[in-house]
Chimera marker file (.cmm) of the C-alpha trace (Angstrom):
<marker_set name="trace">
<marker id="1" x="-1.108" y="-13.704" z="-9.311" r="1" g="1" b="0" radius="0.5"/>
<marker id="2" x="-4.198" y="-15.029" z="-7.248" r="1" g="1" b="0" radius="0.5"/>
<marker id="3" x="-7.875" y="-14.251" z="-8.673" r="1" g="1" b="0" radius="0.5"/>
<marker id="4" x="-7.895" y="-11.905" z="-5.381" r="1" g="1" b="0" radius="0.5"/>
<marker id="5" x="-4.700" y="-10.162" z="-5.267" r="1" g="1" b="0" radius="0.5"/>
<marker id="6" x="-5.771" y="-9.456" z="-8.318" r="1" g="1" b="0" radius="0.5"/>
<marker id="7" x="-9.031" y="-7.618" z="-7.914" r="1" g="1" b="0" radius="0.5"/>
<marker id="8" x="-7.302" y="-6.311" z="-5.167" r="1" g="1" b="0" radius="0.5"/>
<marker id="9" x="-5.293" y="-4.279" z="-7.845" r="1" g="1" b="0" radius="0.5"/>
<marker id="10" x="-7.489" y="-3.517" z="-10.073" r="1" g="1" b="0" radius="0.5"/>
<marker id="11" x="-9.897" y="-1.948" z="-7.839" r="1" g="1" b="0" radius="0.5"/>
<marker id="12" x="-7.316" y="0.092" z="-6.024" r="1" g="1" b="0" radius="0.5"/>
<marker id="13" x="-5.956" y="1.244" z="-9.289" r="1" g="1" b="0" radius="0.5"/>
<marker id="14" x="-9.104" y="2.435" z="-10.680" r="1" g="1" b="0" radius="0.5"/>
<marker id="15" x="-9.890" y="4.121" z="-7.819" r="1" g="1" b="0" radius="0.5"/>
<marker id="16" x="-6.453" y="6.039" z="-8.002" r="1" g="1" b="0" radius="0.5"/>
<marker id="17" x="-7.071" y="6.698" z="-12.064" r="1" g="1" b="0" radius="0.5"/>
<marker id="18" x="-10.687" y="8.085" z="-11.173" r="1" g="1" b="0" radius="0.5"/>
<marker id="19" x="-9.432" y="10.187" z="-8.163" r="1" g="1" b="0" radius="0.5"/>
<marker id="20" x="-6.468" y="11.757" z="-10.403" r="1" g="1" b="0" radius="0.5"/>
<marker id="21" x="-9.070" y="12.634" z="-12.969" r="1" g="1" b="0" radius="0.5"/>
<marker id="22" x="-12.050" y="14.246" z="-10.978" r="1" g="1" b="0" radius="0.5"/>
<marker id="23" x="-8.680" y="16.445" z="-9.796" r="1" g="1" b="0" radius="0.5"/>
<marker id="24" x="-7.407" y="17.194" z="-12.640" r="1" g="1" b="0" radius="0.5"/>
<marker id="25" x="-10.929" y="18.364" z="-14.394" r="1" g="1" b="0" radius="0.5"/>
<marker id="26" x="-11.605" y="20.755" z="-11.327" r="1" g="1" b="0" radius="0.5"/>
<marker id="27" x="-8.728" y="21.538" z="-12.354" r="1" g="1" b="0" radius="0.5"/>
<marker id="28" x="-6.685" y="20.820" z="-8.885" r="1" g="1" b="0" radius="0.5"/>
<marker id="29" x="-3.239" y="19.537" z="-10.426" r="1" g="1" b="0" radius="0.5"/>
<marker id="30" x="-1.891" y="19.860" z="-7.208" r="1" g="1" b="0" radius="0.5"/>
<marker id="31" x="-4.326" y="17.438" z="-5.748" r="1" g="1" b="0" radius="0.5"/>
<marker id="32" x="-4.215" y="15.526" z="-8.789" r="1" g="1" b="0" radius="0.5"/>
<marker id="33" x="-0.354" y="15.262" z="-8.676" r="1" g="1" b="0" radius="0.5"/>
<marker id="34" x="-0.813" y="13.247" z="-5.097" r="1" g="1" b="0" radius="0.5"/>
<marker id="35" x="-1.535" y="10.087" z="-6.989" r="1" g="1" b="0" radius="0.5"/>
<marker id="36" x="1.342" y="10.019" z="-9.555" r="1" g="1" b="0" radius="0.5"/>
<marker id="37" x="4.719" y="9.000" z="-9.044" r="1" g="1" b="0" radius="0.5"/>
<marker id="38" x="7.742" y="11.932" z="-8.733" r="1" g="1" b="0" radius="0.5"/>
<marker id="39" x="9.508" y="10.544" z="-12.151" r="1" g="1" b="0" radius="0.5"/>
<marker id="40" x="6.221" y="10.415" z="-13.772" r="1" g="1" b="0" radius="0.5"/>
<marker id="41" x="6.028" y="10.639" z="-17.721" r="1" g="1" b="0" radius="0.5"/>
<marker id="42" x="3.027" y="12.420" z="-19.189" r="1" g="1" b="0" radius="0.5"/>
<marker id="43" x="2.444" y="12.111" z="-22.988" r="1" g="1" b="0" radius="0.5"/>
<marker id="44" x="0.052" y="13.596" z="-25.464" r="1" g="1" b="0" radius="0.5"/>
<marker id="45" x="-1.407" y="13.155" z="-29.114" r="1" g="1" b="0" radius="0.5"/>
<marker id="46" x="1.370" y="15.162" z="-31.001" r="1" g="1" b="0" radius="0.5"/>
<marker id="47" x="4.272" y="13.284" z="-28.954" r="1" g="1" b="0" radius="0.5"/>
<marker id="48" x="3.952" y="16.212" z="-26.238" r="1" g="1" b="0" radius="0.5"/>
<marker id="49" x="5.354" y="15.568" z="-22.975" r="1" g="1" b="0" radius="0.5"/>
<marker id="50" x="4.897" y="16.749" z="-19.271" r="1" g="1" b="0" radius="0.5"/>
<marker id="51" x="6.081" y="15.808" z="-16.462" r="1" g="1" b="0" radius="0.5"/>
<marker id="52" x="3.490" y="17.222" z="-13.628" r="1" g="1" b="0" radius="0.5"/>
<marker id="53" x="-0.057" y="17.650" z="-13.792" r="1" g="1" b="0" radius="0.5"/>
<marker id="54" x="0.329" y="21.458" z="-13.578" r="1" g="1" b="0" radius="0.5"/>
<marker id="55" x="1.929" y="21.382" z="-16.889" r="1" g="1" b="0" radius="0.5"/>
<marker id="56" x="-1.058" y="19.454" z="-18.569" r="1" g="1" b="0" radius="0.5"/>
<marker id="57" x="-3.538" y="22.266" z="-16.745" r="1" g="1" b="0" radius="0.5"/>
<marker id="58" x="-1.329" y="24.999" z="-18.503" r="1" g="1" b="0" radius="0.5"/>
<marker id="59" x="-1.199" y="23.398" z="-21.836" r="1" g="1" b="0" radius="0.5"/>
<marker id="60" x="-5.237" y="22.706" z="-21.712" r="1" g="1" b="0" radius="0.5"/>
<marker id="61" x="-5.720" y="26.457" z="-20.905" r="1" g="1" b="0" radius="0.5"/>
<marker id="62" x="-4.196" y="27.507" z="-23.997" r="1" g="1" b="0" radius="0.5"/>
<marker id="63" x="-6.280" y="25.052" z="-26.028" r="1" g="1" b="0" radius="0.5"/>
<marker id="64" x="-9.585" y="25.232" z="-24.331" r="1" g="1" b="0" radius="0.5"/>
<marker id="65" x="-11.997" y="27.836" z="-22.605" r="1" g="1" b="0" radius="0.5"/>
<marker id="66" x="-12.488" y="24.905" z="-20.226" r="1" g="1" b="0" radius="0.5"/>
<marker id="67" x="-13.022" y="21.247" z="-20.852" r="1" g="1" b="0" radius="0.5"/>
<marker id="68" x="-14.317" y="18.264" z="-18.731" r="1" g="1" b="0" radius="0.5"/>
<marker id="69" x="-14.110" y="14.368" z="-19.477" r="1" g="1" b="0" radius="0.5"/>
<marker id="70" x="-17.323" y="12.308" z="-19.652" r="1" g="1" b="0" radius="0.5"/>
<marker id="71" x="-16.033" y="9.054" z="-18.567" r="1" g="1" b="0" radius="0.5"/>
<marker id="72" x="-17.880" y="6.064" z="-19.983" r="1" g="1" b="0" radius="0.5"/>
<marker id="73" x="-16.036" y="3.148" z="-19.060" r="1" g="1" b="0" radius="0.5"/>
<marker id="74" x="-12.747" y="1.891" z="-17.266" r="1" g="1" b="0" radius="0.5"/>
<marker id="75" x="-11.171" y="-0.835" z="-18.286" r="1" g="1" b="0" radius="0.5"/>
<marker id="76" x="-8.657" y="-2.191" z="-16.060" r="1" g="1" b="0" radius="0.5"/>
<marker id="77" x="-5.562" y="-4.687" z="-17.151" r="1" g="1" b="0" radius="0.5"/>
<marker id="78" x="-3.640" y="-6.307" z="-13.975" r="1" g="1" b="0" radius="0.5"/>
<marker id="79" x="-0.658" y="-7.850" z="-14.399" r="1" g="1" b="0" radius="0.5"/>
<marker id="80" x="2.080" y="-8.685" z="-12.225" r="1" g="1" b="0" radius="0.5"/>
<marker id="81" x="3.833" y="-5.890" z="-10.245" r="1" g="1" b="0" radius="0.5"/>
<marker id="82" x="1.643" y="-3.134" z="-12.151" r="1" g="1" b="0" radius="0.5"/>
<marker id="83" x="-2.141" y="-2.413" z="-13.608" r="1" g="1" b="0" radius="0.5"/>
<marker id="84" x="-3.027" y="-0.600" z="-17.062" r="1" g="1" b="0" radius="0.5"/>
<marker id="85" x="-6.007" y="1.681" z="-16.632" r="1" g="1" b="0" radius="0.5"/>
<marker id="86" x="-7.354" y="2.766" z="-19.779" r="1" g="1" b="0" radius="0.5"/>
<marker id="87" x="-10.186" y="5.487" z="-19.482" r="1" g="1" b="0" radius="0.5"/>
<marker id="88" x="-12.723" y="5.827" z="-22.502" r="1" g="1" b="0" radius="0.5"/>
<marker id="89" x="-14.895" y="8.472" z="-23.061" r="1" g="1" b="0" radius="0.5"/>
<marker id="90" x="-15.228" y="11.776" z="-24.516" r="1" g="1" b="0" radius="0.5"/>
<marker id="91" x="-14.598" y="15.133" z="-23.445" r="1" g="1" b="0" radius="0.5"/>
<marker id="92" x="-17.019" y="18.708" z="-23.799" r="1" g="1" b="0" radius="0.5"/>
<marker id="93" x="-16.256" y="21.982" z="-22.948" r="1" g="1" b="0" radius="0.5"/>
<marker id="94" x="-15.363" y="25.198" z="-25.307" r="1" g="1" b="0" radius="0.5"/>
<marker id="95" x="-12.536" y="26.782" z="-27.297" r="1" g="1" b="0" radius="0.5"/>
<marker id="96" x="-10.778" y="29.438" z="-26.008" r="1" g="1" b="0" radius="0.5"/>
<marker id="97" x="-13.737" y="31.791" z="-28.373" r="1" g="1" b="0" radius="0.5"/>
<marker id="98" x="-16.384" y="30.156" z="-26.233" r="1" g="1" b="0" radius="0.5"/>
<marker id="99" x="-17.528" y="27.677" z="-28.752" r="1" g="1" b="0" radius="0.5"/>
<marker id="100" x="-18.700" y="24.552" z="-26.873" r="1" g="1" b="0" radius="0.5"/>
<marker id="101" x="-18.118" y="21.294" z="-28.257" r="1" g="1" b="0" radius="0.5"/>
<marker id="102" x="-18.848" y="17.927" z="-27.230" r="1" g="1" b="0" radius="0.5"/>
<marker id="103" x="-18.636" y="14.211" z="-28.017" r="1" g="1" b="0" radius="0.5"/>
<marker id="104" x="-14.761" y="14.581" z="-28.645" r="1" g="1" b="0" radius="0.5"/>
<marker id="105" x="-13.466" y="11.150" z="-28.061" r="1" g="1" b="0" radius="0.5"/>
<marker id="106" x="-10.661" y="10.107" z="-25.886" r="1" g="1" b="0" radius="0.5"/>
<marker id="107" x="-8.483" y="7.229" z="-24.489" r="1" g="1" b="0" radius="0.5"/>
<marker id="108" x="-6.297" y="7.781" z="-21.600" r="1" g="1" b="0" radius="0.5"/>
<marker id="109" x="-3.644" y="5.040" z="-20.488" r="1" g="1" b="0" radius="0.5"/>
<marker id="110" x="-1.921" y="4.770" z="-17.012" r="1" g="1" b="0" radius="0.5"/>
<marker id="111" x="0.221" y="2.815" z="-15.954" r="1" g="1" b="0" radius="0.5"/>
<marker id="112" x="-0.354" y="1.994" z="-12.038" r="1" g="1" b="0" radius="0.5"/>
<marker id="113" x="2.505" y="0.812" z="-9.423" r="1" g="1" b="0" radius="0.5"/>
<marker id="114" x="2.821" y="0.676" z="-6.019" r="1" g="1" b="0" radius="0.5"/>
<marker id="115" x="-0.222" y="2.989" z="-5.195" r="1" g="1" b="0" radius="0.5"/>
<marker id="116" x="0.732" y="5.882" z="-7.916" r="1" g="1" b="0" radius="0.5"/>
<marker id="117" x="0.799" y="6.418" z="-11.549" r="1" g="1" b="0" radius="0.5"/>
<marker id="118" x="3.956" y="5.938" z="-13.370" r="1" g="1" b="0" radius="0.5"/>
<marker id="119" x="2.890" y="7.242" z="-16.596" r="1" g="1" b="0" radius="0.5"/>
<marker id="120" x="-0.150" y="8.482" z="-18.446" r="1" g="1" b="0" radius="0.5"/>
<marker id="121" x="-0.901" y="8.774" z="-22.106" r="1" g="1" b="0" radius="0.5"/>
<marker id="122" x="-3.705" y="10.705" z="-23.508" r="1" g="1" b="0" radius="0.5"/>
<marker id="123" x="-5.021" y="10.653" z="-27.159" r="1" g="1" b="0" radius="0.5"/>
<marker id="124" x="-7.967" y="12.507" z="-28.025" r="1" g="1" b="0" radius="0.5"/>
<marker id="125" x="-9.860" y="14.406" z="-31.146" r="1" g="1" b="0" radius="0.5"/>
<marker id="126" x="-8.984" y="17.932" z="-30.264" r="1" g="1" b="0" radius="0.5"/>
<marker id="127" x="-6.296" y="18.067" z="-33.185" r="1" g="1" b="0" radius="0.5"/>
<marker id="128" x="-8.629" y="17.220" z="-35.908" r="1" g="1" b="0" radius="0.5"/>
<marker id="129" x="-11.641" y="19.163" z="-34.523" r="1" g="1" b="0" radius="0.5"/>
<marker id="130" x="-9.378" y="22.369" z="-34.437" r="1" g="1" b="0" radius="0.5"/>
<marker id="131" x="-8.406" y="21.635" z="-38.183" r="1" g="1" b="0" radius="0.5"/>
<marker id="132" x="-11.935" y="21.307" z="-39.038" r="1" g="1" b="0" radius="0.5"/>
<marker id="133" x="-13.034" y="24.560" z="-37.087" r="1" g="1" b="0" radius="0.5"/>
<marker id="134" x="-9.687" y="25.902" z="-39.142" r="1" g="1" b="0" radius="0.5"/>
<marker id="135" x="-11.191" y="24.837" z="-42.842" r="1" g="1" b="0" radius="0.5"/>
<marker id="136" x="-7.871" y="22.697" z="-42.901" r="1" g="1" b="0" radius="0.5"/>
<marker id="137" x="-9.586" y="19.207" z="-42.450" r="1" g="1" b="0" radius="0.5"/>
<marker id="138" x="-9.884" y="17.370" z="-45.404" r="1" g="1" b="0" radius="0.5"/>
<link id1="1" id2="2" r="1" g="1" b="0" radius="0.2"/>
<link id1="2" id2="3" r="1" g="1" b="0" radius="0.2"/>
<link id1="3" id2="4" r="1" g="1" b="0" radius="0.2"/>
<link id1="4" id2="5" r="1" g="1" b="0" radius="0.2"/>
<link id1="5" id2="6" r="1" g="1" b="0" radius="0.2"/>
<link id1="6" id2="7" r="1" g="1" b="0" radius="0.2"/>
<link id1="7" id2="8" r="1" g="1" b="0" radius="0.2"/>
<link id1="8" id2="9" r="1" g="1" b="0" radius="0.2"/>
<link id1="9" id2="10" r="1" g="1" b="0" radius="0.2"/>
<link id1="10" id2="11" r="1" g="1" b="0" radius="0.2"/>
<link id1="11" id2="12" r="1" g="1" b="0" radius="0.2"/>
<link id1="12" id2="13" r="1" g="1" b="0" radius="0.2"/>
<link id1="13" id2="14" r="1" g="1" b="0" radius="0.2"/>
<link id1="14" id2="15" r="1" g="1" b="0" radius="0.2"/>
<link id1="15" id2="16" r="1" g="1" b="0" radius="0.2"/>
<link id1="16" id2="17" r="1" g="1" b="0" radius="0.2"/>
<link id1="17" id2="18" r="1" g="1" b="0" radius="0.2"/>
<link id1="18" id2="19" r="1" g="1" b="0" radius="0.2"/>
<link id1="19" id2="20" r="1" g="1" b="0" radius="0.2"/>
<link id1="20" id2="21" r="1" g="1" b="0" radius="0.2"/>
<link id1="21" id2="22" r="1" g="1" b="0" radius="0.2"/>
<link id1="22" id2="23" r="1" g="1" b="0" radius="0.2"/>
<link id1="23" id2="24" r="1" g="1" b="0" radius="0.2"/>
<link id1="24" id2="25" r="1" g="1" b="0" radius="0.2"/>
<link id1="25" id2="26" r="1" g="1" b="0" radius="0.2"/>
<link id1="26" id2="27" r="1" g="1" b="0" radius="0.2"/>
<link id1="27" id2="28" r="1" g="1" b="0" radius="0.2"/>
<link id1="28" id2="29" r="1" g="1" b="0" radius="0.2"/>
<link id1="29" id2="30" r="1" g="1" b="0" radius="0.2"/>
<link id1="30" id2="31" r="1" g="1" b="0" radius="0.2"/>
<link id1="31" id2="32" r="1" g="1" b="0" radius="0.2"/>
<link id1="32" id2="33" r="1" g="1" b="0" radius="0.2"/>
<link id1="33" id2="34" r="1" g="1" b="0" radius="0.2"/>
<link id1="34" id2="35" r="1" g="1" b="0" radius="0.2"/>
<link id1="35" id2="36" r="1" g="1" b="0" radius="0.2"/>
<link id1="36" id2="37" r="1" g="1" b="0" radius="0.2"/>
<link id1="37" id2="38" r="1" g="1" b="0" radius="0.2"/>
<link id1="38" id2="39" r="1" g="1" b="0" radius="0.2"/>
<link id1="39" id2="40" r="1" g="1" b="0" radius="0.2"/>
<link id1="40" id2="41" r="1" g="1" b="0" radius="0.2"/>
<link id1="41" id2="42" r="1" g="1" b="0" radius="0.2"/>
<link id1="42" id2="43" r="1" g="1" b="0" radius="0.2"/>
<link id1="43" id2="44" r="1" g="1" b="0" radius="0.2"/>
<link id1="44" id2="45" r="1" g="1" b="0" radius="0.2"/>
<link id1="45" id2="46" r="1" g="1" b="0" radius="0.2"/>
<link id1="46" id2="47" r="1" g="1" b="0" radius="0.2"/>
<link id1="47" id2="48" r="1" g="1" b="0" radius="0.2"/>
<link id1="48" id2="49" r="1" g="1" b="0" radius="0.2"/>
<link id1="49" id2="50" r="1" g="1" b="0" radius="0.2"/>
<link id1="50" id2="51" r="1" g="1" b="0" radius="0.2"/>
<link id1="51" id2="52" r="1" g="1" b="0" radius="0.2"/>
<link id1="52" id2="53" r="1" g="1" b="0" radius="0.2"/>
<link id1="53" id2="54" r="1" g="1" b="0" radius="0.2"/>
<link id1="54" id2="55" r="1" g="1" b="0" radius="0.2"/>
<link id1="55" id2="56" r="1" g="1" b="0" radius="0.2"/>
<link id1="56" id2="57" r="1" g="1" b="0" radius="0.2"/>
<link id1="57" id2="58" r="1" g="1" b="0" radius="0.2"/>
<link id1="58" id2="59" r="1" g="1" b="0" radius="0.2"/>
<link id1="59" id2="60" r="1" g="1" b="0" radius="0.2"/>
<link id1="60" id2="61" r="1" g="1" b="0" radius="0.2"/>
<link id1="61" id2="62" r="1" g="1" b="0" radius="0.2"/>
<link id1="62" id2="63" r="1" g="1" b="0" radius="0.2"/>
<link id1="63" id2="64" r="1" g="1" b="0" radius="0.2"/>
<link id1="64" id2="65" r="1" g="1" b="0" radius="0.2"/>
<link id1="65" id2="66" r="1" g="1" b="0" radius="0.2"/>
<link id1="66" id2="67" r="1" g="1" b="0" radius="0.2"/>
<link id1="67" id2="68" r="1" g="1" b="0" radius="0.2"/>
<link id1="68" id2="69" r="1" g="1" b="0" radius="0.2"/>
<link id1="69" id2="70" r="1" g="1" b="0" radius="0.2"/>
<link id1="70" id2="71" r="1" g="1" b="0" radius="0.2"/>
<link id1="71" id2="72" r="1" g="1" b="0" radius="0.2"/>
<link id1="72" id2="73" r="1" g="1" b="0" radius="0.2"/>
<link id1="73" id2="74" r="1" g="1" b="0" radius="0.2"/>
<link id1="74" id2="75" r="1" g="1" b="0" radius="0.2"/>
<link id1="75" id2="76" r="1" g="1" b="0" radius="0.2"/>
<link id1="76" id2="77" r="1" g="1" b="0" radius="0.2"/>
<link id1="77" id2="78" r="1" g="1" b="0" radius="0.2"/>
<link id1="78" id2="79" r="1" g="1" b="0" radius="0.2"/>
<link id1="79" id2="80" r="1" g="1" b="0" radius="0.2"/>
<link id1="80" id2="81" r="1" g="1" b="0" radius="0.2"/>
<link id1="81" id2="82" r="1" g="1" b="0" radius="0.2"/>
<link id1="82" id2="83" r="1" g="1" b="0" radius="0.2"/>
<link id1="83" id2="84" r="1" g="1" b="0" radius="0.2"/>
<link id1="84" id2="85" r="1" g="1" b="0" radius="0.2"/>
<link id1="85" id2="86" r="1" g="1" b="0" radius="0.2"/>
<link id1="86" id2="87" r="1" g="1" b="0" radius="0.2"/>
<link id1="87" id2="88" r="1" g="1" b="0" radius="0.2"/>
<link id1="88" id2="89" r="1" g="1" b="0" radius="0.2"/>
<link id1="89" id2="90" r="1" g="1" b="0" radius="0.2"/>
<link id1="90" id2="91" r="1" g="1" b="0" radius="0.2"/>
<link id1="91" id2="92" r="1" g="1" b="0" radius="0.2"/>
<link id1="92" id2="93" r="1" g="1" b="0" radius="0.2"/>
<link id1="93" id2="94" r="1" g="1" b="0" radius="0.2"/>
<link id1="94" id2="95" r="1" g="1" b="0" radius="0.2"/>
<link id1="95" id2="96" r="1" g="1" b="0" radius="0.2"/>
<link id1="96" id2="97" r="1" g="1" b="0" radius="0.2"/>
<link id1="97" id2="98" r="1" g="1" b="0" radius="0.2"/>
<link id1="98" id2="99" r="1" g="1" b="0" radius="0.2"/>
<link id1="99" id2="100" r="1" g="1" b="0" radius="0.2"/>
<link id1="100" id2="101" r="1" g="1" b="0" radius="0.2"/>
<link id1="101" id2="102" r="1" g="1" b="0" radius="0.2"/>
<link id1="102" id2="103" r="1" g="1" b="0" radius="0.2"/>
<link id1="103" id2="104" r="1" g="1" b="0" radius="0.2"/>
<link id1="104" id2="105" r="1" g="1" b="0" radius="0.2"/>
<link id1="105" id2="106" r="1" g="1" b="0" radius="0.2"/>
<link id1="106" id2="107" r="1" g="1" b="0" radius="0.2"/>
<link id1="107" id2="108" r="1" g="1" b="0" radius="0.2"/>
<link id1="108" id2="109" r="1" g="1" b="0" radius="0.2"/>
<link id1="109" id2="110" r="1" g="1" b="0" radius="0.2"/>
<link id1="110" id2="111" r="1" g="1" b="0" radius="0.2"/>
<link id1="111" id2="112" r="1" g="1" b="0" radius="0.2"/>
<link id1="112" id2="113" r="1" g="1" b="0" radius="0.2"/>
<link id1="113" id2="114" r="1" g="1" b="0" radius="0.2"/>
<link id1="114" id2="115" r="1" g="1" b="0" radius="0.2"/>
<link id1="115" id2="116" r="1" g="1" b="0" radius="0.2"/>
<link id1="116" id2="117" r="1" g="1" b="0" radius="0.2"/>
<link id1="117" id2="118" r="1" g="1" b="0" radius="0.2"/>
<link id1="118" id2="119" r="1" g="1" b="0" radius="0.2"/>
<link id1="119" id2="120" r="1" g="1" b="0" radius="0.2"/>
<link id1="120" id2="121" r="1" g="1" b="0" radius="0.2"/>
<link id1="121" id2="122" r="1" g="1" b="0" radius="0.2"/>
<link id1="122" id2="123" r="1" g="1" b="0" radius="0.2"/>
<link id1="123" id2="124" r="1" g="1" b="0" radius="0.2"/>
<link id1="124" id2="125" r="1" g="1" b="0" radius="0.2"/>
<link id1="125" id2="126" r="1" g="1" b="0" radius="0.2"/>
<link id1="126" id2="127" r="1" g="1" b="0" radius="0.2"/>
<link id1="127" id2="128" r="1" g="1" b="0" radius="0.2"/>
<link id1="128" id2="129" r="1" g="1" b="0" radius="0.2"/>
<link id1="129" id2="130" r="1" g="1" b="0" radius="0.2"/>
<link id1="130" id2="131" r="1" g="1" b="0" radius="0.2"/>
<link id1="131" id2="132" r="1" g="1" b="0" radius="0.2"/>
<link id1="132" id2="133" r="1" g="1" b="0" radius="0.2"/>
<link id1="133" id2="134" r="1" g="1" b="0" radius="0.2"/>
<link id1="134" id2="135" r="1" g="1" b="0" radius="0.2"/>
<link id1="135" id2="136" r="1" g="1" b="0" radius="0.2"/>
<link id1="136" id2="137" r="1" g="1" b="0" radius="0.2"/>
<link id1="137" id2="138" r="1" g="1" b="0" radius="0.2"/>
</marker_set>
């Protein structure tokens, strides 16, 4: 793969990560579902899978009041055929007893092919803040 072609990719998919995610925070998972592929595999901490962004916006509403992603970085993996997108950052928002919270770290992966996303996995601290706010954290 030329130098080029190559930064051709990477900035296209980064730009298609970073569009799907300012969608999906509104949340628009309707929008957001425009840049993901129709056999698209969707995969959480806890081995939880979707397989449309409106399922990820339903799951999110039972966990959270409402939560947002501060994105700090991109780091974006070309390779030949596809592109690995990871976003790094951390979310903030509040539980579903209006709580906020903040500085809860997360790592998204995509997978990026032919314009869309292929597959996503998220992993984030939500689990282990939830124990804590539970008293079940060791």
């Amino acid at each position: 793969m030329s130098q080029d072609i190559a930064a051709d990719a990477a900035r296209e998919a980064a730009a298609i990560v970073t569009a799907y995610l300012e969608a999906s925070m509104v949340p628009d998972p309707e929008t957001a579902a425009r840049y993901m592929a129709p056999d698209l595999e969707i995969v959480f901490t806890g081995a939880r899978r979707f397989r449309h962004p409106r399922e990820v916006t339903a799951f999110n509403a039972g966990r959270y009041a409402w939560v947002k992603k501060r994105m700090e970085r991109l780091d974006v993996v070309p390779a030949q055929g596809e592109t690995t997108v990871y976003s790094l950052g951390t979310l903030y928002g509040a539980w579903p007893d209006g709580t906020a919270f903040e500085g809860n770290r997360y790592v998204d992966r995509f997978t990026v092919r032919d314009g869309l996303i292929r597959s996503m996995e998220v992993w984030n601290d939500s689990a282990e803040r939830l124990l804590t706010r539970a008293g079940l954290a060791d």
